[in-house]
C-alpha positions as semicolon CSV with decimal commas, in nm:
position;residue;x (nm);y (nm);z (nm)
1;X;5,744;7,153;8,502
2;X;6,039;7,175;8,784
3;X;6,272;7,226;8,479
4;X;6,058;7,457;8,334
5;X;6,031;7,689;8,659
6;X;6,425;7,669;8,714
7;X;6,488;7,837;8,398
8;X;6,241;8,075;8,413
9;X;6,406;8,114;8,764
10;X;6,778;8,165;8,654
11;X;6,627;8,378;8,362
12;X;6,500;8,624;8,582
13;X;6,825;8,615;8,826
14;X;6,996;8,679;8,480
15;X;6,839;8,953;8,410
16;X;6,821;9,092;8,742
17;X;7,226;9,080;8,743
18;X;7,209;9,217;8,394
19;X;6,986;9,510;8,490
20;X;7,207;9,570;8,830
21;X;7,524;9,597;8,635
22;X;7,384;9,846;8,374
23;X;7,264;10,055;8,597
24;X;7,631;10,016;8,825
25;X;7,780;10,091;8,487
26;X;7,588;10,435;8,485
27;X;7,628;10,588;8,817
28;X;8,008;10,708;8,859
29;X;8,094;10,693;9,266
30;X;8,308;10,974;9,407
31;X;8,422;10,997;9,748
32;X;8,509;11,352;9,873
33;X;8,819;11,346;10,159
34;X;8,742;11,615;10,424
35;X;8,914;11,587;10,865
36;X;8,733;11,583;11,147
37;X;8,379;11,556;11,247
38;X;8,417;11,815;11,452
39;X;8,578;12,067;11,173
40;X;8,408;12,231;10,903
41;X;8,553;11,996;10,639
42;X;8,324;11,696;10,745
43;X;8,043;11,964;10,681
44;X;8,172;12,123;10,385
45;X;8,203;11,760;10,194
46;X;7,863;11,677;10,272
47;X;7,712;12,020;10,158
48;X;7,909;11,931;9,843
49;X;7,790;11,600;9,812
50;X;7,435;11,674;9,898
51;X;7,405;11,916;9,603
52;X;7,571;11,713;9,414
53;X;7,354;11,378;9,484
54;X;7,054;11,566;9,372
55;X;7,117;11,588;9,012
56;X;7,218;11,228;8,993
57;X;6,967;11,148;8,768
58;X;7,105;11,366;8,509
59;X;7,448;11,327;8,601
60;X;7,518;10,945;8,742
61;X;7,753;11,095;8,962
62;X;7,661;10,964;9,314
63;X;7,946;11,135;9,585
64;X;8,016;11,032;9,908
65;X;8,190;11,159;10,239
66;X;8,499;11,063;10,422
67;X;8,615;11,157;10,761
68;X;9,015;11,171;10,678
69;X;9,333;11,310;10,886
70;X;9,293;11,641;10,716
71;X;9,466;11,809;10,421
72;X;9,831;11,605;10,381
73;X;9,641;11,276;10,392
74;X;9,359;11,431;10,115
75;X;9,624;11,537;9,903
76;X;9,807;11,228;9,889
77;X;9,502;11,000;9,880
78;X;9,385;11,202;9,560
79;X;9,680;11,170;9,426
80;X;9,698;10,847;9,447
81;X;9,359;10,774;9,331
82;X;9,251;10,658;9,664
83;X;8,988;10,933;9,704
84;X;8,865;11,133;9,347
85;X;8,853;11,511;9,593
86;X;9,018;11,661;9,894
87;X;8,911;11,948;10,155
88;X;9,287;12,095;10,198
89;X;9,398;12,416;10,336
90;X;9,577;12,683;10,080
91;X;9,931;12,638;10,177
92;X;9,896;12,299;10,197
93;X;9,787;12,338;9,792
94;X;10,068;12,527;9,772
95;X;10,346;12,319;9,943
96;X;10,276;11,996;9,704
97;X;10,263;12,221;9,377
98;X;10,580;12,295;9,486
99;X;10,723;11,981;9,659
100;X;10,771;12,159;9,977
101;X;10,744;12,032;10,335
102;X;10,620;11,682;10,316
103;X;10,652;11,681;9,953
104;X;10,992;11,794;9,967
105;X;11,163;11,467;9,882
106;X;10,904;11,351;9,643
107;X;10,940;11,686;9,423
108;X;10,682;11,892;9,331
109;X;10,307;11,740;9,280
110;X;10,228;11,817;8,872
111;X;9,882;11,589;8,885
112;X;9,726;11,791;9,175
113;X;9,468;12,000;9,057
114;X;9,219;12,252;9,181
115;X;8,897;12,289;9,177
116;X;8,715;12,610;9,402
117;X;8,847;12,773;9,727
118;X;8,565;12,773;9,984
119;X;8,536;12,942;10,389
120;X;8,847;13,130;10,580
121;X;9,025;12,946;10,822
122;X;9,215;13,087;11,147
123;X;9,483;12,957;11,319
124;X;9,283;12,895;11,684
125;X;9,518;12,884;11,988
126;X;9,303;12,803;12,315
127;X;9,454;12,811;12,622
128;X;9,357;12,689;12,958
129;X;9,358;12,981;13,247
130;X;9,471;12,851;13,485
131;X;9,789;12,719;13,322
132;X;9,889;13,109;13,319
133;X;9,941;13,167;12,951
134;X;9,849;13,509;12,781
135;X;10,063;13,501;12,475
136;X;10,228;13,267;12,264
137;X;10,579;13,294;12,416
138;X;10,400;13,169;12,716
139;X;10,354;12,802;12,563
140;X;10,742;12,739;12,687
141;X;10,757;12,436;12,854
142;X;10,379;12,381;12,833
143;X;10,176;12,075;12,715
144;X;10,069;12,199;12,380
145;X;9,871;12,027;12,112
146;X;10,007;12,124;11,774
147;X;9,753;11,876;11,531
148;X;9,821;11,504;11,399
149;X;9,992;11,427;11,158
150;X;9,886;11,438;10,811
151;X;9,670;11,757;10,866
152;X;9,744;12,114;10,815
153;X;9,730;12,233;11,140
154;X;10,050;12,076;11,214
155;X;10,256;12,298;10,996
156;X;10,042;12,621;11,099
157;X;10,132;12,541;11,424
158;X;10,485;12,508;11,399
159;X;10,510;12,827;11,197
160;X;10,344;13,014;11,447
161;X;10,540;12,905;11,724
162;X;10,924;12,940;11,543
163;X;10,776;13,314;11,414
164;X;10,816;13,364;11,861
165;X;11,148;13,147;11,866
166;X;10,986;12,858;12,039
167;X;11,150;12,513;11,900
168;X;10,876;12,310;11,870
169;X;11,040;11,980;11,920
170;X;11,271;12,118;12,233
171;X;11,061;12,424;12,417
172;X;10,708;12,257;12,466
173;X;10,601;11,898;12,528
174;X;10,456;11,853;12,228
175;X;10,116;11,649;12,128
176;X;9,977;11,539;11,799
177;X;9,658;11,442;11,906
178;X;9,336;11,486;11,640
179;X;9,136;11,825;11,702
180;X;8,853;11,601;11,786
181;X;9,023;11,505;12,110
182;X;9,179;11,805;12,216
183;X;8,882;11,983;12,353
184;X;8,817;11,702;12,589
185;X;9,172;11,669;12,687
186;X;9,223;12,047;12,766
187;X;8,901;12,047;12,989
188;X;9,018;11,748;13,183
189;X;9,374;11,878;13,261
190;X;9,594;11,697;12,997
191;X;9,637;12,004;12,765
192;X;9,764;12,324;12,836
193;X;9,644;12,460;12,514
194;X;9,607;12,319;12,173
195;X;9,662;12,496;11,784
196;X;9,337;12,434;11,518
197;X;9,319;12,542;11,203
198;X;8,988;12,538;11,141
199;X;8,675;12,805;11,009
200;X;8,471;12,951;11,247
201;X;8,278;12,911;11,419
202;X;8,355;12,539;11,514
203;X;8,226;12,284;11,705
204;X;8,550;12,200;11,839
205;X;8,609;12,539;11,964
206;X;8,249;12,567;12,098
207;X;8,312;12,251;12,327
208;X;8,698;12,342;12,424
209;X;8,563;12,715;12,531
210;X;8,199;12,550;12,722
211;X;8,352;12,334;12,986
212;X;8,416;12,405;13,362
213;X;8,762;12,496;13,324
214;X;8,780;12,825;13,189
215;X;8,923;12,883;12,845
216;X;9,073;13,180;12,630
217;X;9,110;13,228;12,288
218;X;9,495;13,405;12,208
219;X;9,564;13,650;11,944
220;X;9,842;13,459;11,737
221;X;10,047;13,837;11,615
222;X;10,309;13,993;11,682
223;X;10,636;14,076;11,448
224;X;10,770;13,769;11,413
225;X;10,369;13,637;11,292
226;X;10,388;13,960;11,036
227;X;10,665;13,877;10,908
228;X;10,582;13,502;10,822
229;X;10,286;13,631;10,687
230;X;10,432;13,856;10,473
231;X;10,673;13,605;10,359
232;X;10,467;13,319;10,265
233;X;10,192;13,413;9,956
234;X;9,934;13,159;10,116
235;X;9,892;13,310;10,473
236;X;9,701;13,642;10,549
237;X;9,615;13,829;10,846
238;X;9,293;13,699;11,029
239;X;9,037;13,817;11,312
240;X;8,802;13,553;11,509
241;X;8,441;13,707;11,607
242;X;8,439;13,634;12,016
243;X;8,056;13,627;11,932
244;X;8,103;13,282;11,799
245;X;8,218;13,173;12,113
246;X;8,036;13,307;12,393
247;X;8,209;13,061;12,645
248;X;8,542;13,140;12,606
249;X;8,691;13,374;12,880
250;X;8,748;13,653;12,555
251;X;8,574;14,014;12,598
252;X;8,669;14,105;12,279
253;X;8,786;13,977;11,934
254;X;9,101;13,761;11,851
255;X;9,352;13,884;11,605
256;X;9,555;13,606;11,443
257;X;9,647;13,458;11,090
258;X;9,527;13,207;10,838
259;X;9,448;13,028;10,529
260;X;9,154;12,891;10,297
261;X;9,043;12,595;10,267
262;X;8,966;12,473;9,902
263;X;8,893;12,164;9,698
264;X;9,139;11,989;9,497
265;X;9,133;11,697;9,242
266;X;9,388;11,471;8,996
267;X;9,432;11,520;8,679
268;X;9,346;11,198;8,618
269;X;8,961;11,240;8,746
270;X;8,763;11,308;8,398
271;X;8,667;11,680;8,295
272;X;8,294;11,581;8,336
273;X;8,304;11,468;8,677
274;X;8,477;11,779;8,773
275;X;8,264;11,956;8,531
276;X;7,932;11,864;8,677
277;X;8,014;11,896;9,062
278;X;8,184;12,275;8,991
279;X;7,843;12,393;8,808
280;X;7,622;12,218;9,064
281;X;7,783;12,417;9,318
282;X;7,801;12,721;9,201
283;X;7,452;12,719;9,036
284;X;7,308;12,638;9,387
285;X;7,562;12,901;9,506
286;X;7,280;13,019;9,778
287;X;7,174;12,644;9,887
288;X;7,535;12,581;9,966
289;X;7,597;12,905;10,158
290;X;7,341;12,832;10,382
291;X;7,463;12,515;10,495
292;X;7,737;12,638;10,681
293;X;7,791;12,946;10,916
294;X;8,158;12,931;10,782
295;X;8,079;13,038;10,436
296;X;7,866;13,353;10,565
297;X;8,135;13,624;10,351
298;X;8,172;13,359;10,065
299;X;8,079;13,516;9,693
300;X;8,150;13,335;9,374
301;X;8,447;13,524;9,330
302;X;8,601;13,468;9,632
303;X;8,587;13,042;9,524
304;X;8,851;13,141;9,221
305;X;9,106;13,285;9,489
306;X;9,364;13,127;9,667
307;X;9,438;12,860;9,369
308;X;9,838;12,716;9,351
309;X;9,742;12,450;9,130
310;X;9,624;12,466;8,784
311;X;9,285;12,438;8,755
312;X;9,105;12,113;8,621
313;X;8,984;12,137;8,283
314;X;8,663;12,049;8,400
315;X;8,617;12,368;8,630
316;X;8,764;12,523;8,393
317;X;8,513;12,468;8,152
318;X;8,244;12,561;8,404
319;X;8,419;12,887;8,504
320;X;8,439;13,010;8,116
321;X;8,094;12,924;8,052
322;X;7,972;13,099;8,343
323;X;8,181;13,413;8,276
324;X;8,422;13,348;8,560
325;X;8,735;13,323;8,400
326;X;8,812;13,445;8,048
């Protein structure tokens, strides 16, 4: 009898292992790279995923979130196969399409590919008051937060502050801390001002601009900011709604520059992956504006603009079917 029950027993362990690995075999996991909690990526990748996650039944595709170092580290972990999508900025896109910048020794990046552009993002500078600094020539010999490594604020940064011949590395005392920190650290005295690239409006900014040291906002312009923006195809001229901060010391609205932030993929991630999380998106186009202030302007459109890489075969597939792209 004993024998009898311990067979039955590893029987039904058998087929319980059995059943668990078919129905592993059907669900395909994705993990979606995005930055900071405090940014709009961390968002963005969950609205995605959320969407996404709803039609697993038909699609086995069950995606997942990751808080990352921001658009360097998403492109290289895709492309490595370390994470199967990325939240990246335009000319970050750019830049590894055409092994620039970081990718500059490695050569251009021929498996990155793209999938949908999604909000606006400005180049933020906030600025302490009391550390007397109205402009961006002002940051000289400043403590100034310019983004960690690995994330496209970094570069935005530095490209704002050359444009007003500052040398980064030799006219400010440079920090690159994660956005998530600098808010705190400008409130309690350790900042002067820090750089975010980020869409708006942002939590980040919120808390820097809420605190009981007073805070402004800077426009980011001037010629030297025209003509970097009229020199490099991924930046365009920008304007921050004061409304979305009502704590900063602003009485008006902040001119500046920026990029978009879009979704890329490897070549190597199958069409119907790609296929299935493009239409779910755009076929709950209204579901996923309203998940984020941020993507308040955004039209269907808008998501095919701002594309350096080719486009996966699997959007691509989407996009003809839907009468997006001929």
């Amino acid at each position: 009898m004993k024998k009898l029950v311990t067979l039955c027993a590893v029987a039904s362990l058998t087929l319980l292992l059995a059943m668990a690995s078919l129905a592993s075999a059907k669900t395909t996991f994705v993990t979606i790279g995005t930055g900071g909690i405090t940014g709009v990526y961390y968002p963005t990748g969950g609205a995605i995923a959320k969407i996404v996650n709803q039609k697993r039944d038909v699609y086995g595709i069950r995606a997942t979130v990751e808080s990352t170092g921001g658009s360097v580290f998403n492109i290289n972990a895709v492309l490595s196969g370390d994470l199967d999508f990325g939240v990246t900025q335009s000319d970050r896109q750019y830049q590894a399409v055409k092994g620039l910048e970081e990718w500059k020794d490695r050569g251009p990046q021929k498996d990155l590919r793209a999938v949908f552009s999604i909000h606006p993002e400005t180049i933020v500078l906030c600025a302490a008051e009391d550390a007397g600094i109205k402009t961006v020539a002002d940051l000289k010999d400043k403590v100034v937060n310019l983004g960690n490594h690995g994330s496209g604020t970094l570069q935005n940064s530095i490209d704002a502050l050359v444009a007003v011949g500052i040398d980064p590395e030799k006219d400010i005392k440079a920090e690159y801390i994660k956005a998530a920190e600098a808010p705190g650290l400008l409130q309690d005295g350790r900042l002067d001002a820090f750089f975010y690239t980020v869409g708006n409006p942002s939590g980040a900014i919120k808390e820097a601009t809420a605190g009981k040291r007073k805070v402004r906002i800077l426009d980011v312009t001037g010629p030297g900011v025209a003509k970097v923006v009229k020199e490099k195809p991924y930046y365009a001229e920008a304007t921050i709604a004061i409304s979305d901060y009502p704590g900063a010391a602003n009485d008006k609205d902040v001119k500046t520059f920026g990029v978009k932030a879009t979704l890329v993929t490897s070549a190597k991630v199958p069409a119907d992956v790609v296929y299935a999380i493009t239409k779910e998106v755009f076929e709950n186009f209204d579901q996923f504006k309203s998940l984020h202030p941020a993507y308040a302007h955004l039209t269907k459109e808008s998501m095919l603009e701002g594309l350096s890489a080719p486009i996966h075969e699997g959007a691509m597939r989407y996009y003809k079917e839907a009468g997006l792209l001929k």
